[in-house]
N, C-alpha and C positions, 0 to 999 in steps of 0.2 A: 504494500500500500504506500509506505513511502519511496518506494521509488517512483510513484506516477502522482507525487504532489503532495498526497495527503498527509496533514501532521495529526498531532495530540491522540496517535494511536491507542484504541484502549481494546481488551480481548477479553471475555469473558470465562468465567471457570468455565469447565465441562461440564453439558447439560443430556441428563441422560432422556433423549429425542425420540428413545423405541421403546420406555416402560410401556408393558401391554400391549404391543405391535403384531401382527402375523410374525416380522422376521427380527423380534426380541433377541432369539438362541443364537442367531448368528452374528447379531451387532456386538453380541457379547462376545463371541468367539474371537472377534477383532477389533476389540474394543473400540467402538465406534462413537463418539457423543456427537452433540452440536456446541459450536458458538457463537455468542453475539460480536459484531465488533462494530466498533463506533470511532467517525475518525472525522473531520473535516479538511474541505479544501479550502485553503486561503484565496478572498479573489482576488 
């Protein structure tokens, strides 16, 4: 992200995105979460 501008990078913990999903067994097998990220471009 900041190589294409954006500063005041922020990333979120690991959010686990497949509790109770069809493919739960396998996000787990590769430990798969989601994150948020928040960033702005200066204009």
């Amino acid at each position: 992200m900041a190589e294409t501008g954006f500063v005041d990078i922020q990333i979120s913990a690991p959010v686990d995105t497949f509790a109770q999903a069809r493919g739960e067994k396998k996000a787990r097998q590769f430990e798969v979460y989601g994150h948020s990220f928040l960033a702005r471009k200066p204009a």
